[in-house]
C-alpha positions as CSV (number, residue, x, y, z in Angstrom):
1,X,0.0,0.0,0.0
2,X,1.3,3.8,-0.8
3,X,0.1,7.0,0.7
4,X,0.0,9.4,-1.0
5,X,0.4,13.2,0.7
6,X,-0.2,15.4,-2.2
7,X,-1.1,19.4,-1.6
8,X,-4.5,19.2,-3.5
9,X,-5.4,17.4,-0.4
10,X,-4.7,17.6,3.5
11,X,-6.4,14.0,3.6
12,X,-3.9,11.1,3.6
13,X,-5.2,9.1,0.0
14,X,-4.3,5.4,0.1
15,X,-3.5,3.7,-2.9
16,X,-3.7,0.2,-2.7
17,X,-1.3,-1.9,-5.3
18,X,-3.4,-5.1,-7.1
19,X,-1.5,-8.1,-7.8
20,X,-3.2,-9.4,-11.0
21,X,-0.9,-12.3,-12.0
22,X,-1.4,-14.0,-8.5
23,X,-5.3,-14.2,-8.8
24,X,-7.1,-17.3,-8.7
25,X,-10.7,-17.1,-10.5
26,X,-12.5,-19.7,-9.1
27,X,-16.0,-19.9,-9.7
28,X,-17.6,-20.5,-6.2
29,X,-20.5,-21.8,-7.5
30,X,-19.4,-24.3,-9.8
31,X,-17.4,-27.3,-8.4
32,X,-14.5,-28.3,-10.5
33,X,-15.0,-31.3,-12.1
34,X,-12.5,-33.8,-10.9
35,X,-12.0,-37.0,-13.0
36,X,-13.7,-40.4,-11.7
37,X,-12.3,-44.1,-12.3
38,X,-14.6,-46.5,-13.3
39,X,-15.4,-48.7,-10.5
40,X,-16.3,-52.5,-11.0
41,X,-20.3,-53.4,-11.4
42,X,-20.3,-56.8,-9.2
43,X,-24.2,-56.7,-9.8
44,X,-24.0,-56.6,-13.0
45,X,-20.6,-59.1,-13.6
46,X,-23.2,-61.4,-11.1
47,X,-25.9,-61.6,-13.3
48,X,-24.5,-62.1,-16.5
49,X,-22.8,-65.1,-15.1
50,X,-26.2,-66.6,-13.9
51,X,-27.7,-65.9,-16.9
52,X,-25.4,-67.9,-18.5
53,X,-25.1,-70.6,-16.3
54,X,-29.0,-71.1,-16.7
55,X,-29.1,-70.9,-20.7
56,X,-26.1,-73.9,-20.5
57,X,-28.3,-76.2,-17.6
58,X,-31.3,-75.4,-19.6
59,X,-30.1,-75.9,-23.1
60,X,-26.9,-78.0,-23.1
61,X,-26.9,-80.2,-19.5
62,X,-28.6,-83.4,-19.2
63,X,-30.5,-82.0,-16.8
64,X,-33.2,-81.4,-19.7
65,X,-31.8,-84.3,-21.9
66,X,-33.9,-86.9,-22.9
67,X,-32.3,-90.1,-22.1
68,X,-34.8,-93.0,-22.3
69,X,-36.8,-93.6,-25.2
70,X,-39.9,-96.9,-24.0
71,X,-42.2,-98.9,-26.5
72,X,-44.8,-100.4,-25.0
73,X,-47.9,-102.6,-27.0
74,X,-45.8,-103.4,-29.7
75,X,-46.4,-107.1,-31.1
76,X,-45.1,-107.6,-34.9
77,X,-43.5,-104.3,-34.8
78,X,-39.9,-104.1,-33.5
79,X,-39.6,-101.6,-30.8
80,X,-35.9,-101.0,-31.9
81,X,-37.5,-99.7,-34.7
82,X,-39.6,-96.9,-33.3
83,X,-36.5,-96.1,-30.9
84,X,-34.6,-95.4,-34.1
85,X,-37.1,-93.4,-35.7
86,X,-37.3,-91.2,-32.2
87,X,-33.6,-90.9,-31.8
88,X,-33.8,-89.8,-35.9
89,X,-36.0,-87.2,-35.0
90,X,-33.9,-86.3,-31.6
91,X,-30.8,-85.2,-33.3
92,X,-29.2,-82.3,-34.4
93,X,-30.6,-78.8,-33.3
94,X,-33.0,-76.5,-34.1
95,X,-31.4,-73.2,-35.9
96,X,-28.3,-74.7,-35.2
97,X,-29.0,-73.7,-31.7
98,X,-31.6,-75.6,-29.6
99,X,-31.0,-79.2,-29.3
100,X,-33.8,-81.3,-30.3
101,X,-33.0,-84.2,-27.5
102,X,-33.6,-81.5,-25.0
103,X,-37.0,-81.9,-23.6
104,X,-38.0,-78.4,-23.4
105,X,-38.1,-78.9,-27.4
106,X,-39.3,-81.9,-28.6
107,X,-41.9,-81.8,-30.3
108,X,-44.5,-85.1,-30.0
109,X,-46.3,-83.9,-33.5
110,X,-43.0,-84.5,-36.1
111,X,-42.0,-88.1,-33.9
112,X,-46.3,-89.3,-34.6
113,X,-46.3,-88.2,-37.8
114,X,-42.7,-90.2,-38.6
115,X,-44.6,-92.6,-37.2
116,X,-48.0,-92.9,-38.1
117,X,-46.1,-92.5,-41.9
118,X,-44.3,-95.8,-42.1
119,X,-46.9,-97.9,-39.4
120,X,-50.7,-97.5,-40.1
121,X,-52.1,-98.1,-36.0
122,X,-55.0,-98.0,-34.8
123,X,-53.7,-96.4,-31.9
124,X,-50.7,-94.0,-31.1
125,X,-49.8,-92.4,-27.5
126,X,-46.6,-90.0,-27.1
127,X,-46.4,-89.0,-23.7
128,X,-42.9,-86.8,-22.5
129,X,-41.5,-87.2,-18.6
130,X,-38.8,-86.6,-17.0
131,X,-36.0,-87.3,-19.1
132,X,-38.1,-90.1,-20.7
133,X,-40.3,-90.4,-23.8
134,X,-42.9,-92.8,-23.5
135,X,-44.6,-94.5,-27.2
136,X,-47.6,-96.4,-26.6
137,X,-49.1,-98.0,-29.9
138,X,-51.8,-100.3,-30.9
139,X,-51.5,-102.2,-33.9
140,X,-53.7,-102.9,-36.5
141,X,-53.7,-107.3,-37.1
142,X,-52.1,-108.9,-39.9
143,X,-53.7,-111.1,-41.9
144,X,-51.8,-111.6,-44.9
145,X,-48.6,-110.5,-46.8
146,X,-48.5,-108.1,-49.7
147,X,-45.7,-109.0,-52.1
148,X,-45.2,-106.7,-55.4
149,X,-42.1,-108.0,-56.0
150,X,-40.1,-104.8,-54.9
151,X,-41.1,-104.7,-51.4
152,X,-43.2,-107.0,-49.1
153,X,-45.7,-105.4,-46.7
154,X,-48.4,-106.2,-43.9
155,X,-52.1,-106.0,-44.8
156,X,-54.8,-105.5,-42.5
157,X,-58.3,-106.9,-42.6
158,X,-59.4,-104.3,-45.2
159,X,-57.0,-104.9,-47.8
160,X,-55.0,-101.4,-46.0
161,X,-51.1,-101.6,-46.0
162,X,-50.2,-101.5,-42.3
163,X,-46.1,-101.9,-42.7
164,X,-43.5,-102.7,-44.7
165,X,-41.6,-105.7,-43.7
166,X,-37.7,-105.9,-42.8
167,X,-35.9,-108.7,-43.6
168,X,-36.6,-110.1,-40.0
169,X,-40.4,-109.8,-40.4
170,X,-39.7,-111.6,-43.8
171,X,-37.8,-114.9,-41.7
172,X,-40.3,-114.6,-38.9
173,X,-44.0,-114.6,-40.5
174,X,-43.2,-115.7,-44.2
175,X,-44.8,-119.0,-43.2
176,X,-47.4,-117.9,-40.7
177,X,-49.7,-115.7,-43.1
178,X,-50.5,-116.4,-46.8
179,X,-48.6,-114.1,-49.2
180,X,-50.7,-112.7,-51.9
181,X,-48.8,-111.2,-55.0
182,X,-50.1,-108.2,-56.5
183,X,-48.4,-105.8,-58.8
184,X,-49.2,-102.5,-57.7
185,X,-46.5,-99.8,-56.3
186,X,-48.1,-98.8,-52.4
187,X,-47.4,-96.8,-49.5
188,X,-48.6,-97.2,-45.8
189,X,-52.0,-96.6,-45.5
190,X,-52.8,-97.6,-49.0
191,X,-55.3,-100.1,-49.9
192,X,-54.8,-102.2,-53.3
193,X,-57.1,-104.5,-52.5
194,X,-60.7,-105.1,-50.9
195,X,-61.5,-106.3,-47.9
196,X,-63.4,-109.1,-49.5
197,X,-60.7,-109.9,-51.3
198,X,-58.5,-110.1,-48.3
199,X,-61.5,-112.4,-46.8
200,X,-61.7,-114.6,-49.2
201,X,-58.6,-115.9,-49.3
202,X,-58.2,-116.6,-45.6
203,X,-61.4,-118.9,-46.3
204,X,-59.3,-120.4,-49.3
205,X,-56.2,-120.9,-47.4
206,X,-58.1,-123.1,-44.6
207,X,-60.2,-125.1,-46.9
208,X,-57.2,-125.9,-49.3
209,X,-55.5,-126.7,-46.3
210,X,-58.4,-129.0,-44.8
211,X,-58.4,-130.6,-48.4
212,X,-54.9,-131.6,-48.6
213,X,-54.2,-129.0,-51.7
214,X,-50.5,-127.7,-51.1
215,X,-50.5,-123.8,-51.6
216,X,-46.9,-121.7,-52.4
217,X,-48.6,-118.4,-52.5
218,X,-51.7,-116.4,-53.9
219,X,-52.1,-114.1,-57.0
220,X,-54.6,-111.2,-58.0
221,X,-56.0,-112.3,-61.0
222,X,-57.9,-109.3,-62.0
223,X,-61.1,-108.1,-60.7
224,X,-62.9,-110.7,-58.5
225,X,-60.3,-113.1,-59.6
226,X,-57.7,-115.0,-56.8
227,X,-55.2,-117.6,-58.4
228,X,-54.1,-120.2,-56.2
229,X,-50.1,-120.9,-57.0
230,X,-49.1,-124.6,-55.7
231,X,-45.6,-125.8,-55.1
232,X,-44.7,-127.7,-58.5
233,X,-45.9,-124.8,-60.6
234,X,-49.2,-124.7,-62.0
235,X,-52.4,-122.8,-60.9
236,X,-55.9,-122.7,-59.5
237,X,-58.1,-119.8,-60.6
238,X,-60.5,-118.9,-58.4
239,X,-63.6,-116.3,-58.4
240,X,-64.8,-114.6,-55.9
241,X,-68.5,-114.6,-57.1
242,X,-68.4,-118.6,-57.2
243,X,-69.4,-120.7,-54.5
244,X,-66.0,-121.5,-52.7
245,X,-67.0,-125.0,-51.3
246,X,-68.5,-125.8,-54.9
247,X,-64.7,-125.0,-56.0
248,X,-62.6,-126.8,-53.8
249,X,-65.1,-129.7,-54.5
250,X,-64.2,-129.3,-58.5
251,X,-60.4,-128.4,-57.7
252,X,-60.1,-131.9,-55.5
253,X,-62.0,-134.3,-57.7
254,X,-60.0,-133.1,-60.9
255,X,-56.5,-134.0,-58.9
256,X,-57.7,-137.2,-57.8
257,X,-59.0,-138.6,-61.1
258,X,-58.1,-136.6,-64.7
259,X,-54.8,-135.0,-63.4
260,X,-53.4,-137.5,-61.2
261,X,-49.8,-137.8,-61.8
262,X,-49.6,-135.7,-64.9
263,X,-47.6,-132.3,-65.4
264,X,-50.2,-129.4,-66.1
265,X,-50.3,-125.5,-66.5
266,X,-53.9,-124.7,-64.8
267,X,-57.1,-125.5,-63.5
268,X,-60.1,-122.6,-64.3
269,X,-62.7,-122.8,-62.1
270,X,-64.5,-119.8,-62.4
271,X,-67.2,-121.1,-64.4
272,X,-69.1,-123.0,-61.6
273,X,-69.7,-127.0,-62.5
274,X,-67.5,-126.1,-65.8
275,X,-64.3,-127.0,-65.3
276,X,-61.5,-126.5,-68.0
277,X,-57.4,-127.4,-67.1
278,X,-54.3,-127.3,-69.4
């Protein structure tokens, strides 16, 4: 500070010397902005790591993983064979993501209608548990063999194709049903022929069978028409709008008397009491 005792004045004027390069300018109303580090979210680091831990014990555990695939009420079907058609439609994942073992995603609808697509049954049951699938079926009775000399197949009481047959349905029931040959391309469910025709030659087979007539297999001879193929080679023609026992009667008189012991090509009997043979 100066004082100044100039003559204008008796009064002592003070001057006072401002430093101005030793000011601070702080705003008091503003806080300074200091610089924070960023601190670590253990929430957040917490949660992601459950939520992944739930989408792997969900999706890729066993904990959802279906490990037992059951058959139950199978008779001529194999029950190997629905277990591979299950595990078939178990593998691999849906958009590459999902598997389709897991149980959460299964889906009963695709495994019945792989089913229900090579089987015809009268009744089919998919019911999902823990780690378990459960396939109940019903199946539809045999009651002869369809053979179109590509593929050989079950046929159900009304001429329907119920299954085609492996080659250990081939070994097992060759003998135990009649085969009837008929040469028309099917699928499952399909039915070539009638249930009268299907019928009729179950009554054949026991009455040739009672008679003592030896019988390789069965043909489709046309409309209302069932040939009757015997083990040396020649054939029986039967129809369907002919009395049965009045053929057999014809058929076994004709073997015991004009045809015994000679080679022939057939027997007609579609003509009732008219018999004609070459």
């Amino acid at each position: 500070m100066v004082e100044d005792y100039s003559y204008h004045s008796n009064k002592v004027r003070r001057h006072v010397k401002r430093d101005y390069f030793n000011k601070s300018y702080n705003n008091p109303y503003f806080e300074r902005q200091t610089e924070s580090k960023p601190k670590f979210n253990t929430k957040l680091y917490v949660r992601i790591l459950l939520i992944v831990f739930l989408i792997y014990l969900i999706l890729y555990s066993d904990l959802f993983k279906i490990k037992i695939i059951e058959v139950q009420g199978t008779d001529m079907i194999n029950p190997e064979e629905i277990q591979a058609l299950a595990k078939e439609k178990m593998s691999g994942r849906i958009w590459l993501v999902f598997p389709r073992s897991n149980l959460l995603f299964f889906k009963k609808s695709n495994l019945e209608k792989e089913i229900n697509g090579k089987y015809l049954l009268d009744k089919l049951e998919i019911e999902k548990g823990w780690r378990r699938v459960t396939i109940r079926v019903e199946e539809k009775a045999a009651y002869l063999i369809y053979n179109n000399l590509k593929a050989q197949y079950f046929l159900d009481s009304t001429g329907a194709i119920t299954k085609e047959m492996s080659a250990d349905d081939i070994s097992k029931y060759s003998q135990k049903f009649p085969t009837a040959y008929v040469m028309q391309d099917v699928v499952v469910g399909d039915k070539p022929v009638s249930a009268r025709f299907v019928n009729f030659i179950l009554e054949l087979n026991k009455a040739l069978d009672t008679a003592g007539v030896k019988v390789k297999n069965y043909e489709s001879g046309g409309v209302d028409q069932v040939n009757v193929v015997s083990p040396d080679g020649w054939r029986a023609y039967f129809s369907l709008n002919i009395s049965m026992s009045q053929s057999i009667e014809n058929l076994t008189a004709i073997l015991s008397q004009k045809l015994k012991g000679k080679k022939f090509e057939y027997i007609d009997l579609r003509n009732g009491d008219k018999v004609y043979y070459k």
